[in-house]
N, C-alpha and C positions, 0 to 999 in steps of 0.2 A: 466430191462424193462419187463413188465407183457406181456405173451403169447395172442395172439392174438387169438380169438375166430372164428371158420369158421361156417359159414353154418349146421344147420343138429346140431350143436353143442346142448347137455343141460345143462344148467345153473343151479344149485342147491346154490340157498342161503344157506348160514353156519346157523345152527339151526331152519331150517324151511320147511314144509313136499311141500312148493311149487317149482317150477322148472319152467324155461323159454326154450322153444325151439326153437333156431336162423333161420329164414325161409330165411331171402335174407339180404344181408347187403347195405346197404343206402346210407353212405360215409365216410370216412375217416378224420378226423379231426384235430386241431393241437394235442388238449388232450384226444380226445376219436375216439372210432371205432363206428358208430350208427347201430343198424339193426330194423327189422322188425320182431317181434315174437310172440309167444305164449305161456299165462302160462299155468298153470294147468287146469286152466277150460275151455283154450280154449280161451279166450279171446287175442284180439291182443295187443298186447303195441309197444310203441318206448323204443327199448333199450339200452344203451351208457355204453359201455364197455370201462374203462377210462385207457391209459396210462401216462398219468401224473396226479395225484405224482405217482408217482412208488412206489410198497410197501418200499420198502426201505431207502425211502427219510425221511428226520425228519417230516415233515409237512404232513405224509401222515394220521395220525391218528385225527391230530388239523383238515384235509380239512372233513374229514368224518364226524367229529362233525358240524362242520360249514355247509358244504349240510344241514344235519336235522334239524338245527337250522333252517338256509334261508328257506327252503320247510316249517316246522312249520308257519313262520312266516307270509308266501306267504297264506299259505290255511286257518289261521285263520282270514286273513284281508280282506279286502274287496277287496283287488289286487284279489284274487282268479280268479274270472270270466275273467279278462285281461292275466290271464298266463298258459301257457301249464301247466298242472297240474302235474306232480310227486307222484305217484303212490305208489312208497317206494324205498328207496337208502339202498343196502346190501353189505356185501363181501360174495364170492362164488370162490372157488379154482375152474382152468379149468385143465383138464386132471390131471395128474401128478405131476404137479405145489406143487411145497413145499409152499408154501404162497399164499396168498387171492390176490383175485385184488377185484376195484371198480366196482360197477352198481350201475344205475339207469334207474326203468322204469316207464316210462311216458304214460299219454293216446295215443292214436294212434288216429291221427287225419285222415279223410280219404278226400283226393281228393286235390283239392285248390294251391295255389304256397306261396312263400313269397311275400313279396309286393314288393322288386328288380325286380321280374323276370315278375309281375304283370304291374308297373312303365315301364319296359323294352320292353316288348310287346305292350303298347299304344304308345310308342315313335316310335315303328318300324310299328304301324298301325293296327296291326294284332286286337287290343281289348281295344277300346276307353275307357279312362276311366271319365266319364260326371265330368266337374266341380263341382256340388251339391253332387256327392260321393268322390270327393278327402275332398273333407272340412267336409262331416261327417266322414270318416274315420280319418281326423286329431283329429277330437273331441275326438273320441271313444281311440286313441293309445293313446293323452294326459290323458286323463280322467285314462288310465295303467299306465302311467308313475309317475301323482299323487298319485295315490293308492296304488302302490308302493314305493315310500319315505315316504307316512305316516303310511308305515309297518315297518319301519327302516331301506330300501333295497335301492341299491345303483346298479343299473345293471352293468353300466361301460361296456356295450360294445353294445349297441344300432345302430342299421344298418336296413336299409329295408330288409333284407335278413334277420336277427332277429324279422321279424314282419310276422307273418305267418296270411295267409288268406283262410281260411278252407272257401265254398259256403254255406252260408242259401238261402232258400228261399225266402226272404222277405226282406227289409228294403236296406242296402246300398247294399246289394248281398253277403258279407264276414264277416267273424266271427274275425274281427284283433286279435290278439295272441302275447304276450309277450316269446318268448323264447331262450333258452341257457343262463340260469338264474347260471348254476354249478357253473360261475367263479365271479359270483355278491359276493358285499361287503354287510355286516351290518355296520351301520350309525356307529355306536355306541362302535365298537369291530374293532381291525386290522385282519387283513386279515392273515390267519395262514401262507402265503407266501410271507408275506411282507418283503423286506431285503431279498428275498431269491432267487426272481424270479420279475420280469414288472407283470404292472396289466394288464391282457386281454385286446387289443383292436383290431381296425382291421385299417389299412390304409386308410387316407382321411376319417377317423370318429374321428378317436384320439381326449379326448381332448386338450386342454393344460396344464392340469392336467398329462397328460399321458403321456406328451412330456418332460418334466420339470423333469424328473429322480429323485434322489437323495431319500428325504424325501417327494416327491411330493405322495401325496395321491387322490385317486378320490373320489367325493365326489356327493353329489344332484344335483351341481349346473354343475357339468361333465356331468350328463345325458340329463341337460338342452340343453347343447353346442351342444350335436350331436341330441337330437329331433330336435334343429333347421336346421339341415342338415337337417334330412330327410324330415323335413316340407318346408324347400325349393324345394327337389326333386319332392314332393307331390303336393305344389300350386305354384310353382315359376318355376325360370329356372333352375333349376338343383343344386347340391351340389355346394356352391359358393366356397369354398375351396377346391375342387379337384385337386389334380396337377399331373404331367408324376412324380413327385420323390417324395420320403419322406420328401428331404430336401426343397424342393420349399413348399411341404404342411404345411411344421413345421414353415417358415419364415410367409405364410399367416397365420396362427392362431394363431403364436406368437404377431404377429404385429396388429392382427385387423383388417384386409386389406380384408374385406367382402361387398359389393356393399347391397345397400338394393332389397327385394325382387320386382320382378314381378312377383302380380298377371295372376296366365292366367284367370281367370274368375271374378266376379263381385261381391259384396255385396248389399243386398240390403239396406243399410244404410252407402252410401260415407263415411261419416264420420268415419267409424271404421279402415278404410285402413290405414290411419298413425296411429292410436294407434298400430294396429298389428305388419307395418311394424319396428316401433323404437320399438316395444318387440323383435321380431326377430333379429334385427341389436343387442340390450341390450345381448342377448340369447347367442349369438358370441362375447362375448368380450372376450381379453386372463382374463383380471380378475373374477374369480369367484362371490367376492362381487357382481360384477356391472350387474350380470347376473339377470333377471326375474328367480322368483320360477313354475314348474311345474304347479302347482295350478293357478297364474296368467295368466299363459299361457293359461290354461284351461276355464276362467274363460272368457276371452277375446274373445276366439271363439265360446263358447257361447251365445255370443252376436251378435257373425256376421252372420247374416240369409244370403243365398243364391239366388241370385237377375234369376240367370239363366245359363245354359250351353254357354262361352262365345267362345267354337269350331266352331262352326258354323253348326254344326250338326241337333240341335234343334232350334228353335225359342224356347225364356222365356215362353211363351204360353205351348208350349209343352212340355216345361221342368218340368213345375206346374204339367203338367196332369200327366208326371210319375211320378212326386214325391206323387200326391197324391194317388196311387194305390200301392206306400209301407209302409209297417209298421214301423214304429222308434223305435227302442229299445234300446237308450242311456239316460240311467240313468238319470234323471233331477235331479241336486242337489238343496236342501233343506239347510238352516241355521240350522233350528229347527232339521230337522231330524225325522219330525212329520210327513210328509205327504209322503207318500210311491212314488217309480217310478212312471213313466207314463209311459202306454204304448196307442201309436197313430195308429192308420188304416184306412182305407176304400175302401176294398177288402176284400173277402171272404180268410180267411186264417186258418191253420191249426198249435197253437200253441204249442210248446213242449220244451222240454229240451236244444235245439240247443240254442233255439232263447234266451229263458229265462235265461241262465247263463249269457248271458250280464246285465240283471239286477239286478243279487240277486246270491252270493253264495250258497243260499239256495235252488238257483232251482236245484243242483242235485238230490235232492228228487224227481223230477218231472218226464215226462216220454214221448214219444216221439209217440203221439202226446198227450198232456195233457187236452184241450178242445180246441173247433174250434169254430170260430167265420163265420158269413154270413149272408148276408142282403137278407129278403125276399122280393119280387120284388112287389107283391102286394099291402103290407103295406108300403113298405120301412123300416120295423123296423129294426133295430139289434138283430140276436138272437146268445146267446153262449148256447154250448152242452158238456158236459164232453165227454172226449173219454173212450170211454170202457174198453181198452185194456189199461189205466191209471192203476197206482199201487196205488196213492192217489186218495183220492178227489176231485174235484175242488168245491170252494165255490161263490157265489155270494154275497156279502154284506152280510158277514159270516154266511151264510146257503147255504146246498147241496141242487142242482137246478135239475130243471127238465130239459126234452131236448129238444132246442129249446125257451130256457127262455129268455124273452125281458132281450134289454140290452140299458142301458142309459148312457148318457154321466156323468161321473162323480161315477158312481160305482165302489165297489170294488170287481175286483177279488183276488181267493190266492185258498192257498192248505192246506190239513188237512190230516195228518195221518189217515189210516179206524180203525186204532185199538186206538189210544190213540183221535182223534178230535183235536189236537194242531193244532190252524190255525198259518200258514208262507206263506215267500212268497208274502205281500200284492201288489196288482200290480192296481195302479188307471186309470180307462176305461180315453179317452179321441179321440171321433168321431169328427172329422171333420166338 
């Protein structure tokens, strides 16, 4: 077993002049120790000091290769903007230690809960959470969980408490986040601890993939089974398979023995409520085959517009008026591939790097705040302004704009390098 890292501790990657210094430790995990640190320059990361594999294990050199494979594959795909990002995975001897252990560090996300604990607090009253933001939030995780299998990524352990919800400004209020990706499969490739060890999961998510021992493998249609949990817990009445035992949980998901959902809120098109509800019930079957793809799913709730908060909190009236005072930033999917995001508003708002990585990998480039947008009360125009303190560009219908430039429904915004003019980033206006 690899030595455990305290506090105060520095972390020195093997052939590399940077260093992590351990501030406070986070929590303890099955396979890793998490903390809160700083590298070299000072900047904050999350960092997962890993005791399983053990250096010593056969599979510990096969797990190291597979991290940087998985992390490649995650940051060159368009999952990027859905998953905590991974930073760089090293080995680094701590004190004395005749042998290397694992790390990896991740961006440091600041403030926000997982969506367990988010879920868990509107149940208990303390922070409603309006019908119209449970069902864009299912979009936004589905919309991760697609982009994810067509990176060739298999999470296999999928939990609300795996769905991290960092605060934006604007739009559903949370930044949803795929993470605790270490122990995810590639589609394509066995898992270096297959035969050697169970696939990560967590109780009452399992899926029956996970349940089935032997040569049972998890697979696309495994992370289908438990999105459908959590999109239970999300718009319905709770996790329909949760039981007091393993083995009561293992008998309902063996068996099928899942009630279809209850909506708590409303669509505004009847009609979509049984398509959804037989995808969901399909989503829960123990057969993989018989399950909906990710994509489907995706594809589905896209279509279901939100009729109103069905709490009793709002009148639909008033539900309209908030929604139209946030910004949307959920990717609109395209066949062609030809016509860039949308992004939706009508509030004066100030756009930056938070916001934009929901729509484009490419907004890391971007910078916080990158142009603002706001309506002048006079005219009622729209006008967009670069922000100063921007490290790029920002473009208008691919020219650098002045400040306080009309803005029309249907333009496009984006960003441009100041040294090379590469326009990225295309993000299409679309006002209300």
């Amino acid at each position: 077993m690899p030595p455990i890292p305290k506090t105060g501790t520095l972390i020195v990657p093997e052939n590399s002049g940077n260093y992590y210094s351990l501030l406070r430790h986070i929590h303890k995990g099955r396979m890793s120790n998490a903390y809160e640190a700083t590298d070299s320059g000072g900047v904050r990361v999350f960092l997962k000091s890993y005791t399983t594999p053990a250096p010593g294990v056969s599979w510990y050199k096969p797990y190291i290769a597979h991290v940087r494979e998985l992390n490649r594959r995650v940051s060159a795909s368009e999952a990027a903007p859905y998953c905590l990002k991974s930073n760089t995975a090293f080995e680094a001897r701590i004190g004395n230690c005749p042998y290397p252990s694992f790390f990896q560090a991740y961006e440091f996300i600041e403030g926000g809960y997982d969506l367990e604990t988010l879920l868990r607090n509107a149940t208990e009253g303390s922070a409603a959470l309006a019908w119209q933001r449970r069902v864009l939030m299912a979009k936004v995780i589905l919309a991760g969980i697609k982009k994810l299998h067509a990176a060739g990524v298999v999470h296999c352990d999928l939990k609300p408490a795996n769905i991290q919800m960092p605060p934006v400004s604007a739009g559903i209020g949370f930044r949803p986040l795929i993470v605790d990706t270490d122990f995810s499969i590639l589609a394509d490739k066995r898992a270096p601890w297959h035969a050697k060890q169970g696939y990560i999961g967590t109780p009452n998510y399992h899926s029956p993939e996970h349940l089935r021992g032997g040569d049972s493998v998890p697979s696309a249609a495994s992370d289908v089974f438990t999105a459908a949990l959590i999109l239970y817990e999300l718009l319905g009445q709770g996790n329909p398979c949760a039981r007091p035992t393993q083995e009561e949980y293992e008998k309902t998901v063996l068996t099928g023995d899942a009630p279809p959902i209850a909506f708590q809120g409303d669509f505004t098109a009847p009609e979509i409520v049984p398509q959804i509800t037989q995808l969901l019930l399909a989503a829960l079957s123990p057969d993989p085959i018989g399950r909906p793809s990710a994509e489907t799913l995706h594809k589905a709730f896209l279509a279901a517009a939100v009729a109103g908060d069905s709490s009793g909190a709002t009148s639909a009236t008033q539900t309209q008026n908030v929604a139209e005072k946030q910004l949307s930033l959920e990717p609109v999917e395209h066949p062609s591939g030809s016509e860039p995001p949308r992004l939706v508003f009508s509030q004066d708002v100030k756009v930056g790097k938070q916001l934009l990585t929901q729509l484009s990998a490419d907004a890391r480039f971007s910078s916080e705040p990158q142009f603002c947008l706001s309506r002048e009360e006079a005219t009622a125009r729209w006008l967009v302004s670069h922000a100063p303190s921007a490290k790029n560009l920002s473009l208008l219908n691919g020219k650098v704009f002045a400040e306080n430039s009309p803005l029309a429904d249907g333009d496009i915004l984006s960003l441009a390098g100041r040294a090379s003019g590469r326009e990225a980033l295309k993000i299409l206006v679309r006002i209300p």
